[in-house]
C-alpha positions in Angstrom: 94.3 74.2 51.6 92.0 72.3 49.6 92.7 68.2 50.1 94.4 68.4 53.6 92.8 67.1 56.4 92.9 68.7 59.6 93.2 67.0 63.1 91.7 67.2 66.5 94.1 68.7 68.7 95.5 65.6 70.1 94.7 65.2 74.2 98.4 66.3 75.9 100.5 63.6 77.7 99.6 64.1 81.4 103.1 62.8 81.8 105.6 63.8 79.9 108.5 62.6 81.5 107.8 59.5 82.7 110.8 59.2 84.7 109.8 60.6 88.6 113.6 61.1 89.2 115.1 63.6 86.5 118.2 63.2 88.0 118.5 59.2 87.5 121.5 58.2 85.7 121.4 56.2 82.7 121.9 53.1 84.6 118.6 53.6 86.4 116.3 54.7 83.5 117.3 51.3 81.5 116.9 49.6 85.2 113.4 51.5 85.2 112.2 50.1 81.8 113.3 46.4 81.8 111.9 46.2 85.5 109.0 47.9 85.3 109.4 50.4 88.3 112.6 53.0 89.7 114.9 51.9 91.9 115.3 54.1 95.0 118.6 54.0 96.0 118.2 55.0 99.7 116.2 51.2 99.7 118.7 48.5 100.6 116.6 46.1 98.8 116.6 48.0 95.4 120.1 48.9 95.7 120.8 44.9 96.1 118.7 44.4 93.2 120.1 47.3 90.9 123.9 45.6 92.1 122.4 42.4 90.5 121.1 43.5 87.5 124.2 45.7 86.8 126.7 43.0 87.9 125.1 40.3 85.6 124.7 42.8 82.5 129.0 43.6 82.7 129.4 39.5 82.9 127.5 39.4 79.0 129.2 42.5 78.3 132.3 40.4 79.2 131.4 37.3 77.8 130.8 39.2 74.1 134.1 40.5 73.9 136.1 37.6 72.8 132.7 36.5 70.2 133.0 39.8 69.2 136.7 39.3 68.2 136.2 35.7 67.1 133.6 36.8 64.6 135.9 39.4 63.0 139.1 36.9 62.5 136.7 34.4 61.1 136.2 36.9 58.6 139.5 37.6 57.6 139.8 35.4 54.6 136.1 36.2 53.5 137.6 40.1 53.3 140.7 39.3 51.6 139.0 37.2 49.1 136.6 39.6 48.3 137.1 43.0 49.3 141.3 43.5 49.8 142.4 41.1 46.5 139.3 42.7 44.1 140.6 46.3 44.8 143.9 46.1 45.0 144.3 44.8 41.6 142.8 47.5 39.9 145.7 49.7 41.5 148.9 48.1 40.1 
């Protein structure tokens, strides 16, 4: 077709799946990417450090939950004013 350019085959990934363990669980691959290598869980050493890394990620976790809900009453009057109060008059 006149005006399209055509492309070089593009050189295939040598590794597709960068992942070595397709089994890992979701735990490990996000372990895998903010660490830089896979934790082997038959190493005492990585399991220590996976324990770690998951033990201090569920204390934020924690620690969000009531900012989360803090957030959402502060905004209570701000929805009221101008979501609830504009739209409900329109109905009586």
């Amino acid at each position: 077709m006149p005006g399209r350019v055509r492309l070089a085959n593009p050189t295939p990934n040598p590794n597709p799946n960068p992942n070595p363990n397709p089994n890992a669980n979701p735990n490990q691959v996000a372990y895998g990417l903010a660490s830089g290598h896979w934790p082997d869980l038959g190493d005492q050493d990585d399991v220590a450090k996976f324990s770690a890394e998951a033990f201090a990620y569920v204390n934020v976790a924690r620690l969000a939950a009531p900012l989360r809900v803090g957030a959402a009453l502060s905004f209570v009057p701000w929805v009221q004013a101008n979501v609830v109060d504009r739209f409900s008059r329109g109905g009586e």
